[in-house]
N, C-alpha and C positions, 0 to 999 in steps of 0.2 A: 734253258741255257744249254749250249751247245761247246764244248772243248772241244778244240779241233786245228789242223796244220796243213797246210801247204803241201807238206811231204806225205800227209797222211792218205793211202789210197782210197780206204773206207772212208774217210772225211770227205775226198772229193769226192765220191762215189754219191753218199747220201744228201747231197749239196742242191742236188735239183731239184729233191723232194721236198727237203725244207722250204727250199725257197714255193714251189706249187703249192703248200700248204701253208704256209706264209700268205700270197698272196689270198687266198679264198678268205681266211680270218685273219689277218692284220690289225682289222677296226676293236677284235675283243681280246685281242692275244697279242703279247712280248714273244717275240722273237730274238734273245741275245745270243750272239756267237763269241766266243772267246777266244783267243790265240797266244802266244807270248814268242810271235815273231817280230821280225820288220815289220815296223808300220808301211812305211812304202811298199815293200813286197805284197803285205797282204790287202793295200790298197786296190795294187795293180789289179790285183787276181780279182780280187771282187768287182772291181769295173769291167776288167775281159770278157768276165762271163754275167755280165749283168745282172748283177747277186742285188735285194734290197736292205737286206737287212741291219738290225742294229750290231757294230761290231765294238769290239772292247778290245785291246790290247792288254796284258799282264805281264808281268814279270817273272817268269818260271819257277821262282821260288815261291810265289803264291799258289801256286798249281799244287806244289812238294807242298805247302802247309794244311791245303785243303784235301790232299790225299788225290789228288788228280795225276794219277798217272800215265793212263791209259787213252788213246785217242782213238776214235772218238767217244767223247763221253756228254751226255746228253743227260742234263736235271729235269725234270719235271715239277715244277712251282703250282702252288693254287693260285688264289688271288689272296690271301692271308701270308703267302711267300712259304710256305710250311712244303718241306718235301716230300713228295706223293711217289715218286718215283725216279730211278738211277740207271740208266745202261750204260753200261762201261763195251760198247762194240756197236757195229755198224748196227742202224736200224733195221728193223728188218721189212718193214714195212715199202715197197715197192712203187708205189706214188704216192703224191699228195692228199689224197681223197683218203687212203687206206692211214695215212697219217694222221690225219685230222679225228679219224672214227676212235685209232688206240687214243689221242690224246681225248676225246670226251670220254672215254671207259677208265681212262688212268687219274683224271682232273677232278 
């Protein structure tokens, strides 16, 4: 799961890699992005730049209740949904491929 905003630079910044590493494993991996924008704003943006993923809208205060403050902030799930891992800042990881490697060392 992915927190993240429109206004966020890091967010858009790491946008392309999620999405590269998205496409390679889609078929055994969730992809969720979160936001507690406009739904149409963050429609637009996702169709502009040809984004695939699953996206969630919330309500800000769900953010404030789960301690999500900081954008971007990116959960790491198993497949038991149990959390393996938390970055509260831009990934650091520089394409999809290098993505994919930390998420099987983190999973």
């Amino acid at each position: 799961m992915n927190f993240w905003a429109t206004w966020c630079r890091p967010c858009l910044t790491e946008m392309p890699i999620l999405q590269d590493a998205y496409d390679e494993i889609n078929k055994e991996t969730i992809f969720i992005l979160i936001n507690d924008q406009n739904l149409e704003l963050t429609k637009e943006y996702m169709n502009k730049n040809k984004y695939t993923f699953e996206f969630v809208q919330l309500e800000r205060e769900v953010f404030m209740k789960h301690g999500i403050m900081e954008r971007p902030t990116t959960v790491l799930l198993d497949a038991d949904f149990t959390i393996k891992k938390i970055i509260i800042q831009q990934i650091e990881q520089e394409n999809g491929k290098e993505f994919i490697e930390f998420l099987n060392k983190n999973i």
